[in-house]
C-alpha positions in Angstrom: 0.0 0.0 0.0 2.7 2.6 0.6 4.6 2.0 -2.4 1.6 2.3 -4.4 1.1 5.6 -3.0 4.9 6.4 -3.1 4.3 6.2 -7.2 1.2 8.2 -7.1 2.9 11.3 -5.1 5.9 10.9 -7.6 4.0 11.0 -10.7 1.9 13.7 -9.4 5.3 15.7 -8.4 6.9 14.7 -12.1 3.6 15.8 -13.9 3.6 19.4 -11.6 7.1 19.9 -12.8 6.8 19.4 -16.3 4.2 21.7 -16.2 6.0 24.3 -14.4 9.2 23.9 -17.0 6.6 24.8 -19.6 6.0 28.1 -18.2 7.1 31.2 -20.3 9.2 32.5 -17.3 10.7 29.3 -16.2 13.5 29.8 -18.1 14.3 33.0 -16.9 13.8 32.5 -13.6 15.7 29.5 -14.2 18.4 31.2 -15.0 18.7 34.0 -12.2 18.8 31.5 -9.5 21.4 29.5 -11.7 23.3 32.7 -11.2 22.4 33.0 -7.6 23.3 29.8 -6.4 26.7 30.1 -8.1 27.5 32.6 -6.6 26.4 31.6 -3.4 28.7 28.0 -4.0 31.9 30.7 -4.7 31.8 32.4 -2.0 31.1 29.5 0.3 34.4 27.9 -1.3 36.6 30.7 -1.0 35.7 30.9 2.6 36.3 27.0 3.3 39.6 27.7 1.3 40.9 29.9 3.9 39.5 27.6 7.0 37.1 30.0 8.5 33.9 29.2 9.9 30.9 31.4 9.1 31.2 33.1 12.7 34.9 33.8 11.8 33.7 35.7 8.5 31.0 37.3 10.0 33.3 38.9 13.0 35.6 40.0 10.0 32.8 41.5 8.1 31.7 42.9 11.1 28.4 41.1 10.4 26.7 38.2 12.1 27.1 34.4 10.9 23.3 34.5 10.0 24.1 37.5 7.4 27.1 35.3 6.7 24.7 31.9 6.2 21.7 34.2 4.2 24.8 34.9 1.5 25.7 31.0 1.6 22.1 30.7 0.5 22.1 32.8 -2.7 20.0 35.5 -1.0 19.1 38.4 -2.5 22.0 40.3 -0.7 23.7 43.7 -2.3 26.7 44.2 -4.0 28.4 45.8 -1.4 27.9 42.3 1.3 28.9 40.5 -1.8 32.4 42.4 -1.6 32.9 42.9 1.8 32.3 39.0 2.1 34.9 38.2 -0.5 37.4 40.8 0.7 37.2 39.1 4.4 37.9 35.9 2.6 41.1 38.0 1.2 39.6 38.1 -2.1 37.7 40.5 -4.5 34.7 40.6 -6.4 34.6 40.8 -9.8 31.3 41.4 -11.7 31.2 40.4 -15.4 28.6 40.8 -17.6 28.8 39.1 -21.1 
C-alpha cells in the first residue's frame, strides 16, 4: 500500500514539474537563480579555502554568521555584502557581464 502511494505522489510531483518547465518565465527564472546559487557556492568555497567558519567571517565583516549563512544561500543580498564577504575571505569581487 505505501509503495503504491509512493508512485502516485511521484508522478503527481513529475507531472507538476513538467508543467512548471513549460512556463514562459521558467527559463528566466531559471536562469537567475542558476546565477544566484553560483555565486552563493563561490563564496562558500573561498571561505572553506581559507579555514574559517561562518562566525569567523561574520566577526571579519563585522556582520553576524546568520548575514554570513543568508549569503551562503544565494539571498538576494547587495553588491556591497557581496564584496565585503569576499574581501574578508582575502579576495575580490569581480562582476562580469557578457
Amino acid at each position: 500500500m505505501k509503495n503504491n502511494t509512493i508512485k502516485k505522489m511521484s508522478a503527481a510531483q513529475a507531472k507538476q514539474a513538467a508543467g512548471i518547465r513549460k512556463k514562459p518565465c521558467y527559463d528566466r527564472v531559471s536562469e537567475e537563480f542558476d546565477v544566484e546559487y553560483r555565486v552563493a557556492r563561490d563564496l562558500r568555497e573561498a571561505r572553506k579555502r581559507n579555514h574559517l567558519t561562518q562566525a569567523q567571517l561574520a566577526e571579519r565583516m563585522g556582520t553576524t554568521q546568520s548575514v554570513v549563512s543568508r549569503v551562503e544561500k544565494g539571498s538576494n543580498v547587495s553588491l556591497e555584502t557581496l564584496a565585503r564577504y569576499a574581501a574578508a575571505c582575502g579576495a575580490r569581487l569581480e562582476v562580469k557581464i557578457a
